[in-house]
Structures are given as structure tokens and as C-alpha cells.
C-alpha positions as MATLAB code, in Angstrom:
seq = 'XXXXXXXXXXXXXXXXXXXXXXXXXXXXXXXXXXXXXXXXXXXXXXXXXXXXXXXXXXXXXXXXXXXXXXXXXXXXXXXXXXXXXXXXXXXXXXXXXXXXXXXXXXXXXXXXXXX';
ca = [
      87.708  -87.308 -143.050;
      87.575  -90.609 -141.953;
      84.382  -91.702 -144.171;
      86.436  -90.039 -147.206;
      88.723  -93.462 -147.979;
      85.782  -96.233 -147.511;
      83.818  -93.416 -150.128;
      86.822  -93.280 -152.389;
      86.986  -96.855 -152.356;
      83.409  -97.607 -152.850;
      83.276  -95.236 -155.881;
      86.627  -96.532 -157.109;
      85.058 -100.201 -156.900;
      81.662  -99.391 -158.445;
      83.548  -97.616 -161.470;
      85.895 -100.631 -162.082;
      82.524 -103.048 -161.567;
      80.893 -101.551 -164.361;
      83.469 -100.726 -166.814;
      84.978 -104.089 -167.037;
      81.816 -105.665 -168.473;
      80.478 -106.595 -171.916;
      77.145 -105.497 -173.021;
      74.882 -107.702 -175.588;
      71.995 -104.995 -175.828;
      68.634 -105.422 -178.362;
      68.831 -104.283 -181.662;
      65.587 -102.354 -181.802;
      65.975 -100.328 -178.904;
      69.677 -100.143 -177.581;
      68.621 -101.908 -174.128;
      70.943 -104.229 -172.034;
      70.201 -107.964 -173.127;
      73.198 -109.650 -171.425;
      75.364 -108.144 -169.204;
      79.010 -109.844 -168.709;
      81.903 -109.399 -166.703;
      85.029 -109.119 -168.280;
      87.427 -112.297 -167.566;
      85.011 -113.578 -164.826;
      85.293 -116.720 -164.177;
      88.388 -116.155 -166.803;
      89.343 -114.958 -170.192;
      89.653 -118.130 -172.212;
      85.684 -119.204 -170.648;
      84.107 -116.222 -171.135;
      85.704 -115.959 -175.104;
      84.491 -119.758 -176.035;
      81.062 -118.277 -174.466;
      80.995 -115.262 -176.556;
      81.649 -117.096 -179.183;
      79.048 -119.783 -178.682;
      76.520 -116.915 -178.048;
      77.633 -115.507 -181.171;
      76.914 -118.501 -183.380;
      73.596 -119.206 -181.648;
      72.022 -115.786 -182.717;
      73.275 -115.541 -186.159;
      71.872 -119.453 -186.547;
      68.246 -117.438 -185.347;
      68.373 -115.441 -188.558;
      66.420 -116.665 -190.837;
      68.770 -117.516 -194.223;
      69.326 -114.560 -196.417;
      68.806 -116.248 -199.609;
      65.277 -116.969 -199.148;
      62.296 -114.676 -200.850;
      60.197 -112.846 -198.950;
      57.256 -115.253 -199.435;
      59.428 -117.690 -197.670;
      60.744 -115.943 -194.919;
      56.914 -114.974 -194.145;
      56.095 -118.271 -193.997;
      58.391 -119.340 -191.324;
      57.944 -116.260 -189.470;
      53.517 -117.524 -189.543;
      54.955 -120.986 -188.668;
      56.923 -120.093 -185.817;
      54.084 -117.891 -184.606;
      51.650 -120.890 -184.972;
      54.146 -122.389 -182.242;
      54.067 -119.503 -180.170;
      50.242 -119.184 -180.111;
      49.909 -123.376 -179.553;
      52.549 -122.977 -176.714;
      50.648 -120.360 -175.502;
      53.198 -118.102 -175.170;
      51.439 -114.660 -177.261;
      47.517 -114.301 -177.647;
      46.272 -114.831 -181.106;
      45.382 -110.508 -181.242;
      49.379 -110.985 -180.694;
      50.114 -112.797 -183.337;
      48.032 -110.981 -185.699;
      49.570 -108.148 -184.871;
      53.253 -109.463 -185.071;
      52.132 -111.366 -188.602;
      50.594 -108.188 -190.338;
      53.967 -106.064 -188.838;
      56.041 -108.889 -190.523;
      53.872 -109.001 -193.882;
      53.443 -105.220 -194.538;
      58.043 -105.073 -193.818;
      58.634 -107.991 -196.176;
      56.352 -107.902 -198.601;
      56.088 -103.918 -199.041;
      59.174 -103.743 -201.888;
      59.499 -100.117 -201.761;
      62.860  -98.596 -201.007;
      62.910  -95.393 -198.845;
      63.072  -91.847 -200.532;
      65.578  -89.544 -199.900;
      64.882  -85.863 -200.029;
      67.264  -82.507 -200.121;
      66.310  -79.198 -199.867;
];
């Protein structure tokens, strides 16, 4: 009995730890990216950094109105970097290029079947 109230409390202060967060996960596969705690260090900080974070990853995107052709381009330039920086092998970038050529370039629209 007199481990039961430290336990309660533990288990009360784990379940407030991790429902008073905000999650940024990856779009591809669900995962955690960025894990924040709500209000901490306060409200009015952490909304000017959510919405700093915001505008940084839609500036990422490359711009809608471009073709294809274009966006491929910048997606081999910015590889180019990668592979000069070292950063990904050139079997790397191949890979990632020929991924990113066969998606944009490959018009077709999916095909919906009923049976």
C-alpha cells in the first residue's frame, strides 16, 4: 500500500507528460519528426515557433506552378549539392533522381476499379 501513491503519481505524471505535447511526424511514414511540449517555455513562444516552423517547410516545397521538367531539374540540382557536400553516395542519388523522374514525369493518373 504504501508504493500504491508514488505509482499513481508516476503514472498520473507520465500520462500528463505525453499528452500535453505536439507532434510534427513525416509525411511518408507517420513517424515522430518533432516532438513539443505544449506551453513549455510558454504559450505565446511556442505559437510564434510553430508558426515559424510552419512557414519554413511550406517555403521547402518546391512552387506549384512549375512543370514537371522544372521541378526535376531542381530536384537534380539540389542532389548535385548533396552528392558535392558529400552528404548521399552518387548510387544514392541515382536512385533518388530516377524515383523523382519516373513520379513526375510518368503523367498517368491512377485507375480505379469496382467489382
Amino acid at each position: 500500500m504504501i508504493f500504491l501513491v508514488p505509482a499513481l503519481i508516476c503514472i498520473q505524471q507520465y500520462f500528463y507528460k505525453i499528452t500535453d505535447v505536439v507532434v510534427y511526424r513525416f509525411r511518408n511514414n507517420g513517424n515522430p519528426a518533432l516532438t513539443l511540449w505544449n506551453n513549455n517555455p510558454n504559450s505565446k513562444e511556442l505559437s510564434e515557433f510553430q508558426s515559424m516552423l510552419s512557414t519554413e517547410i511550406k517555403s521547402l516545397k518546391i512552387r506549384p506552378e512549375f512543370d514537371n521538367s522544372k521541378k526535376l531539374e531542381i530536384y537534380k540540382e539540389s542532389l548535385e549539392f548533396l552528392l558535392d557536400q558529400g552528404v548521399i553516395t552518387q548510387d544514392e542519388a541515382e536512385v533518388i533522381y530516377d524515383r523523382n523522374k519516373d513520379r513526375l514525369l510518368n503523367n498517368e493518373k491512377a485507375k480505379l476499379f469496382s467489382i
